[in-house]
Legacy VTK file of the C-alpha trace (Angstrom):
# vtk DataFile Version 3.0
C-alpha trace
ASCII
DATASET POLYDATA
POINTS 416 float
47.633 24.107 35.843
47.772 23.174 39.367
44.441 23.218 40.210
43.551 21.181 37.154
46.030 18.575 38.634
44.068 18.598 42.170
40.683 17.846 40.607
41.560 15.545 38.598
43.799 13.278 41.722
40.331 13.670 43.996
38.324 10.473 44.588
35.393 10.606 42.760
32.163 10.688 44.092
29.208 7.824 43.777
30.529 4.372 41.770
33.554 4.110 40.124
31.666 3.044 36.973
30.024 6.306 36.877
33.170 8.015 35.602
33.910 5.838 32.979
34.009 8.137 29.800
34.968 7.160 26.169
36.749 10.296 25.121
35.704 11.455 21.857
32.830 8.682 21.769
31.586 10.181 24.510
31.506 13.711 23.204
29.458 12.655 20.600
26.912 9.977 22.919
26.781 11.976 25.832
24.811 11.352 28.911
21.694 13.148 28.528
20.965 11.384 25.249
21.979 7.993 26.703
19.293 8.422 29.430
16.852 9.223 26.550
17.083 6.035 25.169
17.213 4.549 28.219
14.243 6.189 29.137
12.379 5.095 25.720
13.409 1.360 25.391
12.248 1.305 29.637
15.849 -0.362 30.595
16.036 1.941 33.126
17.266 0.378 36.566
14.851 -0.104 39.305
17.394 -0.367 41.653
20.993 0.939 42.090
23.589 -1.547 40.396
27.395 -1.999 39.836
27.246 -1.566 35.952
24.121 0.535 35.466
22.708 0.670 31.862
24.461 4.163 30.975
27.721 2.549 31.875
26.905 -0.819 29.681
26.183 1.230 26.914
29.573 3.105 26.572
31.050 -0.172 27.537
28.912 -2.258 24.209
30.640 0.584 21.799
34.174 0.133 23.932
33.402 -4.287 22.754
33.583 -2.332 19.555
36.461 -0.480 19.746
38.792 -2.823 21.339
37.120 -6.172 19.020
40.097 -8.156 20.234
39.679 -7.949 23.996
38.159 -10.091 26.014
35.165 -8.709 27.912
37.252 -7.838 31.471
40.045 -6.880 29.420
37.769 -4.479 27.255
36.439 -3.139 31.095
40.065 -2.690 32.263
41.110 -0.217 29.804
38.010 1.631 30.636
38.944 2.021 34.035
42.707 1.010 34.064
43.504 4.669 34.238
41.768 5.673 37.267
44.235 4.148 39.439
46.977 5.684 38.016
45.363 8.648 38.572
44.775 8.092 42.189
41.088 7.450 41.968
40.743 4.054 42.445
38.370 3.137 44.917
40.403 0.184 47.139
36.999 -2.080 47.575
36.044 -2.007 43.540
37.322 -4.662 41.562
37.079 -4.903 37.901
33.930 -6.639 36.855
34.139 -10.854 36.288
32.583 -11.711 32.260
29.951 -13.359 34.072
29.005 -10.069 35.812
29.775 -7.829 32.478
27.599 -10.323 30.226
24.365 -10.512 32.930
24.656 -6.543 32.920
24.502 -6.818 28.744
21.652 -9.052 29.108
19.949 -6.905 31.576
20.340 -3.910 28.741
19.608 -5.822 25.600
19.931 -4.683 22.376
16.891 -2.260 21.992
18.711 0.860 23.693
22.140 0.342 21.212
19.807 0.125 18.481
17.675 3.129 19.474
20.633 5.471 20.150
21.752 4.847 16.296
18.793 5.813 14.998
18.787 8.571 17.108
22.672 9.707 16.982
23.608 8.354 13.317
22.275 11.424 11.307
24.354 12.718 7.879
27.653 14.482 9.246
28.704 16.875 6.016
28.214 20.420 6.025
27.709 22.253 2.838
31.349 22.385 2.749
32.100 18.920 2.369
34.040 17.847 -0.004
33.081 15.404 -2.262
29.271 14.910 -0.205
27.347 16.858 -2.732
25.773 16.453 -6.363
23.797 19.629 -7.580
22.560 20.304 -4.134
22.056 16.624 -3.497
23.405 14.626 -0.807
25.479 11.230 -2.204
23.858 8.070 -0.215
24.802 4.702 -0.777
23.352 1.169 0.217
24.531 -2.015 0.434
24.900 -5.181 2.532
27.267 -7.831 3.957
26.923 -10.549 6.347
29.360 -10.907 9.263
30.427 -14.179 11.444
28.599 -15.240 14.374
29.139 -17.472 17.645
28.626 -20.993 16.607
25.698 -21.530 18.660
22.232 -23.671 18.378
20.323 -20.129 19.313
22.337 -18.350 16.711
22.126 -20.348 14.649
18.296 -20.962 14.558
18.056 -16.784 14.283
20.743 -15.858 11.718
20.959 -19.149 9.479
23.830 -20.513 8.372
24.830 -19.755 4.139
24.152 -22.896 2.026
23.053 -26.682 3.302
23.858 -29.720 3.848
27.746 -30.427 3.924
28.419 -27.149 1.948
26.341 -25.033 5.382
28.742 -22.064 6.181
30.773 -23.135 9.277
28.631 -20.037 11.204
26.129 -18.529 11.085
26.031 -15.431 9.961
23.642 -12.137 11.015
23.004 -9.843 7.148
23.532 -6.679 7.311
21.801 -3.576 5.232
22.981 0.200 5.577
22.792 3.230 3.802
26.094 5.400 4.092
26.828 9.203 3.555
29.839 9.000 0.429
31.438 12.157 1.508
31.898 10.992 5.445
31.656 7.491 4.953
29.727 7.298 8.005
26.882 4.709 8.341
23.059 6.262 9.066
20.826 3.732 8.509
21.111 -0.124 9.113
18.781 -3.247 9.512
20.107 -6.136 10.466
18.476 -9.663 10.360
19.662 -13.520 9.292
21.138 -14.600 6.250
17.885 -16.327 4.842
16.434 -13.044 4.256
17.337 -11.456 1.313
19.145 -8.170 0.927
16.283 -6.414 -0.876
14.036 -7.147 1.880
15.590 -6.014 4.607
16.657 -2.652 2.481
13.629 -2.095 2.485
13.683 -0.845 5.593
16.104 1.774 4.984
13.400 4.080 3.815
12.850 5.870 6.540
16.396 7.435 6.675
16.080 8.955 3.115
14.174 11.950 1.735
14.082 14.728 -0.745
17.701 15.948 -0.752
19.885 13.239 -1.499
20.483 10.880 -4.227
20.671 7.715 -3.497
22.504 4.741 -4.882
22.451 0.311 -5.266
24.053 -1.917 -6.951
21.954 -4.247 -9.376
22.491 -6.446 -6.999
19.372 -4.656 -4.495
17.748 -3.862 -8.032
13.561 -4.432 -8.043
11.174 -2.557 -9.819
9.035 -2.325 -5.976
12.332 -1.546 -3.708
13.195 1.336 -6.821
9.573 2.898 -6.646
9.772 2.225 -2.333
12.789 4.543 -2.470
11.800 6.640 -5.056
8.117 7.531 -2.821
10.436 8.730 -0.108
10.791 11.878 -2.434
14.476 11.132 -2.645
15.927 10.956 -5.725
17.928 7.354 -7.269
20.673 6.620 -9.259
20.433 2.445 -9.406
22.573 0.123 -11.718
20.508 -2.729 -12.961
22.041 -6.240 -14.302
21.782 -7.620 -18.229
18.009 -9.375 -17.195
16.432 -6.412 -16.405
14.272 -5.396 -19.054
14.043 -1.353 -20.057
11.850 -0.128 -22.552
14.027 2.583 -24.640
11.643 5.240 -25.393
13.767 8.709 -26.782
17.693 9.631 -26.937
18.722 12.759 -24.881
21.270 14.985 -26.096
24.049 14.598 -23.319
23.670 10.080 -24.815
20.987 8.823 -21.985
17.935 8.264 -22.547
14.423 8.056 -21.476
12.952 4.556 -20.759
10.430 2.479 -18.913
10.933 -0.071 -16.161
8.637 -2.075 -15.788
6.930 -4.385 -12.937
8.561 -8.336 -12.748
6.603 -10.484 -14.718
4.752 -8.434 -17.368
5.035 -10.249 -20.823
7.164 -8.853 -24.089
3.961 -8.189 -25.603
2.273 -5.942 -22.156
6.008 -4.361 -22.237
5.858 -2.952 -25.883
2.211 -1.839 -25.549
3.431 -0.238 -22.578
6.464 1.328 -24.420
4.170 2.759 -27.034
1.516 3.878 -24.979
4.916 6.332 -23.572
6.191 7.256 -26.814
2.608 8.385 -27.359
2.632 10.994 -24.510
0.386 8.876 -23.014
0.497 8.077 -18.598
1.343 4.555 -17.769
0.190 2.675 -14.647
2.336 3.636 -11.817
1.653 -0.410 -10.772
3.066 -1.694 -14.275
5.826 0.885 -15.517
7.793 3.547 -14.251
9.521 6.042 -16.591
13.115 6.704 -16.027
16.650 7.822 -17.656
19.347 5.464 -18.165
22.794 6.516 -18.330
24.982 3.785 -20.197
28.797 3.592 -19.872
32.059 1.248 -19.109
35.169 1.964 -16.875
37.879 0.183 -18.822
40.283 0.932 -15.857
38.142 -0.562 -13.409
36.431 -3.543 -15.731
38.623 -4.970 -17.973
36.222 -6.553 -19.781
34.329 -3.696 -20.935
30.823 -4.841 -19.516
28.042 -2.031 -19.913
27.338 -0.683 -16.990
23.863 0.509 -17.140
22.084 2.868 -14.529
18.979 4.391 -14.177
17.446 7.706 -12.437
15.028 9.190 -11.439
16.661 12.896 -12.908
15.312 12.660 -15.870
16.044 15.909 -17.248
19.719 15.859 -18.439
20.506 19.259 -18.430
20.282 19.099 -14.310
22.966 16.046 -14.097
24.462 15.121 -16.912
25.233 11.828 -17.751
28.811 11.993 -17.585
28.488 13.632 -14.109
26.070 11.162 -13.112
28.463 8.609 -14.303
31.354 9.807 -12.317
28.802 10.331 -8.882
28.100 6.742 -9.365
30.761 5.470 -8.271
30.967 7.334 -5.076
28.808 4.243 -4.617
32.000 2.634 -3.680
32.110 4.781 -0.685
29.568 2.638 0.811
31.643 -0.205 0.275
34.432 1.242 2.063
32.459 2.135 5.138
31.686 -1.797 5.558
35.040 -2.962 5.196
36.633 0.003 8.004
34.039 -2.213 10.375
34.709 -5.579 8.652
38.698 -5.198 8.552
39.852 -2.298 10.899
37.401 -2.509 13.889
36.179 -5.873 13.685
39.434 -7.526 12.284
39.836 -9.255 9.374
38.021 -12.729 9.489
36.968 -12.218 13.244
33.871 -14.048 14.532
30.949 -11.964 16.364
31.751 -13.818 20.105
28.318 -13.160 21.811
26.433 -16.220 22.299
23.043 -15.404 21.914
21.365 -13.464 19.104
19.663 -10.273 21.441
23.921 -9.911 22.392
24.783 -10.400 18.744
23.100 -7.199 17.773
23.705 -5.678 20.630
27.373 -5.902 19.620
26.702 -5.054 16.209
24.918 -1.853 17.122
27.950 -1.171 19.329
30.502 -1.890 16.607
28.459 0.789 14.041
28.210 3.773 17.021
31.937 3.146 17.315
32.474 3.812 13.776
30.238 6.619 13.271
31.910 7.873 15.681
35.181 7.516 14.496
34.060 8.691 11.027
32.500 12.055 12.984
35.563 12.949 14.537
37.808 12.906 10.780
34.965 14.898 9.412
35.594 17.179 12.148
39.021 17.225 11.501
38.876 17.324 7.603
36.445 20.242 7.122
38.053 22.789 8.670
41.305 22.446 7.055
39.642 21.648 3.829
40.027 18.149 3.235
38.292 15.753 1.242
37.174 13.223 4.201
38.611 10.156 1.510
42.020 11.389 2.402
41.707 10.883 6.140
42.736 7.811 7.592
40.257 5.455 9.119
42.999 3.322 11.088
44.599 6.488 12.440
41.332 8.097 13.294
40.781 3.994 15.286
44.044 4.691 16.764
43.846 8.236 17.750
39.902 6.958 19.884
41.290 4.154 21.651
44.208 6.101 23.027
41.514 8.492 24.396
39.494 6.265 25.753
42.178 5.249 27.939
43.688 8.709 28.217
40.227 10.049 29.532
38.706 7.161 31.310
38.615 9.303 34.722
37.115 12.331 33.120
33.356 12.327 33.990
30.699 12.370 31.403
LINES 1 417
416 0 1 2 3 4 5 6 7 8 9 10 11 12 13 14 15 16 17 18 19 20 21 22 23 24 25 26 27 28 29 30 31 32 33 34 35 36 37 38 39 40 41 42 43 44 45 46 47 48 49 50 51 52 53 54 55 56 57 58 59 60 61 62 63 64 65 66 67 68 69 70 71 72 73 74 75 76 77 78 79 80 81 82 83 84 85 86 87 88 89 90 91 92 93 94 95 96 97 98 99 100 101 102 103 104 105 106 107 108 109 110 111 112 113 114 115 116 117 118 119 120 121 122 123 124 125 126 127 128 129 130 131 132 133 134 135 136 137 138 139 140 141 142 143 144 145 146 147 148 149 150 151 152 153 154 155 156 157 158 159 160 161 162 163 164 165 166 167 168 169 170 171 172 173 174 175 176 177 178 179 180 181 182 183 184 185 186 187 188 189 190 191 192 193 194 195 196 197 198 199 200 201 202 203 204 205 206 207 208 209 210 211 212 213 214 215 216 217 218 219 220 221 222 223 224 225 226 227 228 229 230 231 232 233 234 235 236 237 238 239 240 241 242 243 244 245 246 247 248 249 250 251 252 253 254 255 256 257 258 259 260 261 262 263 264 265 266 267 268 269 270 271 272 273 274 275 276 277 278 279 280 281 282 283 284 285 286 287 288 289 290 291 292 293 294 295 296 297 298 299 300 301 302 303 304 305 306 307 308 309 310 311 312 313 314 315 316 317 318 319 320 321 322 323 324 325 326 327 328 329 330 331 332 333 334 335 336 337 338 339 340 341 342 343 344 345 346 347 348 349 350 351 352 353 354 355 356 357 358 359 360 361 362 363 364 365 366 367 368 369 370 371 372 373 374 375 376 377 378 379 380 381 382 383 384 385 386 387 388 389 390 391 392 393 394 395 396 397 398 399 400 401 402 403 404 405 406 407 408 409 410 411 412 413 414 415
């Protein structure tokens, strides 16, 4: 006990900076993968600096921790502890913003963005509750847009929603990710302006998906290419589709789906039915025009009150592996994805809070930050929930926030 006390009152050695930890954030970045992406991106230092990148990235996910700080403020708490600790060096002074934001534009956005695609991997075990569907992992995607600094150079990258007089008063950067239901953590993400649509930059989500999961859309992300995009990634897809999207019923299934084309956008009634028939024959249709699929029709009276179909198709087509009540039911762990978005929207972001940075490569800088932070908030409930059993759902996003912050106070002198 005592000689932990000792150790921990010595002055550290090299910059003060270089002890800045992030408690459990920085359990799960730690420093050998932060000089990998360093390393790969090339914003390695050439010479020895104040804040040097490793330090700026812990500090962009701290931005996204403490949303509400301003940018000395968010440094403080980082390194407020030290001196209580007796490991303040007397000649460092907390950084000025104008010192903080030329070390963020020295670091740019490529290394946040390449450490979550290189950290933000699935999280639940085989154990998980509520993360599985006969063997399958639940994915979700969706997208939302968030608020940005009201800036000419923002402005001209993100776009602003609408025109004219009825032009959203920011611009806003749109947002695409594909979320794990049972952790609610965040794996995949593309972000871009506002004037490109959501399908198109899902489309990009791809490359996080493969055989092994099933993954869901709303109708809203609905195309016949994205579906067959996803579907190539040997994943399999459970996608609701809107009134105007035109299926070609083909043969009732015993469990009350069915089997049914989709077709390419476009194709006339007349090239549908031939299409249709050519099926019902046993005959292959071109990949290019039709795609055969099951569609599992049903209504949540609870949830829609009034009683719209909601139709979805897959690509399980043989009902005796999901059924379509099951499949029913896992479609709405779709929500989870939903839910994921709104703990960064609401609880780490704030509710109606503006993106501050003023130029777009800081924008997404912070918005990578802001999605490390809550994967890995989201890592350390799953941590918590498996062992004892949990379903992840009942652990508390805010208290998880609450429990990180405190650490990265508590910890701040502990070296990486």
């Amino acid at each position: 006990m005592t000689s932990a006390v000792v150790e921990t009152a010595q002055r550290p050695w090299g910059r003060l900076t270089d002890h800045i930890g992030l408690g459990v954030v920085s359990a799960r970045f730690g420093r050998d993968l932060l000089e990998e992406v360093l390393n790969r991106t090339e914003r390695r230092e050439k010479r020895s600096r104040r804040l040097p990148a490793h330090v700026m990235i812990r500090y962009v996910i701290a931005m996204g921790l403490f949303f509400a700080e301003s940018y000395d403020e968010v440094m403080r708490r980082l390194v407020g502890n030290l001196r209580a600790l007796g490991s303040w060096d007397d000649d460092w002074q907390v950084p000025t913003k104008s010192a903080i934001t030329q070390a963020r534009q020295r670091l740019g956005p490529e290394p946040m963005k390449a450490l979550f695609e290189r950290a933000a991997v699935p999280l639940a075990t085989s154990g998980t509750k509520g993360a599985w569907l006969a063997r399958r992992r639940l994915m979700a995607i969706d997208a939302t847009s968030f608020d940005v600094a009201d800036t000419s150079d923002n402005a001209e990258r993100f776009g602003r929603m609408g025109s004219g007089p009825k032009a959203s008063a920011y611009p806003k950067l749109h947002l695409a990710a594909i979320a794990e239901c049972g952790s609610h953590a965040i794996v995949g993400a593309v972000l871009g302006s506002c004037r490109t649509g959501e399908r198109t930059l899902a489309a990009d989500l791809t490359s996080t998906v493969g055989p092994g999961m099933l993954v869901m859309a709303d109708a809203g992300l609905y195309s016949y290419d994205l579906f067959n995009r996803f579907a190539g990634t040997g994943a399999d897809l459970a996608w609701r589709i809107g009134a105007s999207v035109s299926v070609g019923h083909l043969s009732w299934l015993p469990d009350g789906s069915y089997h049914a084309l989709i077709y390419t956008a476009g194709l006339s009634a007349a090239s549908r039915a031939r299409l249709a028939e050519q099926a019902k024959a046993g005959h292959d249709v071109p990949a290019e025009l039709a795609r055969r699929v099951r569609v599992v029709e049903y209504t949540v009276p609870d949830r829609n009150l009034d009683g719209d179909l909601i139709v979805v198709i897959t690509t399980i087509t043989d009902p005796h592996e999901i059924g379509a009540l099951t499949l029913a039911e896992a479609y709405h762990q779709r929500w989870e994805e939903e839910s994921a978005l709104d703990e960064i929207k609401t609880d780490l972001r704030g509710r109606g809070e503006v993106l501050r940075s003023k130029t777009p490569d800081l924008v997404e800088q912070q918005m990578w930050g802001l999605l490390l932070a809550h994967y890995a908030i989201r890592a350390l409930l799953l941590d918590a929930a498996d062992p004892a059993g949990y379903d992840p759902d009942r652990m508390s996003f805010i208290k998880g926030l609450r429990v990180t912050r405190r650490q990265v106070t508590d910890q701040a002198a502990i070296t990486p």
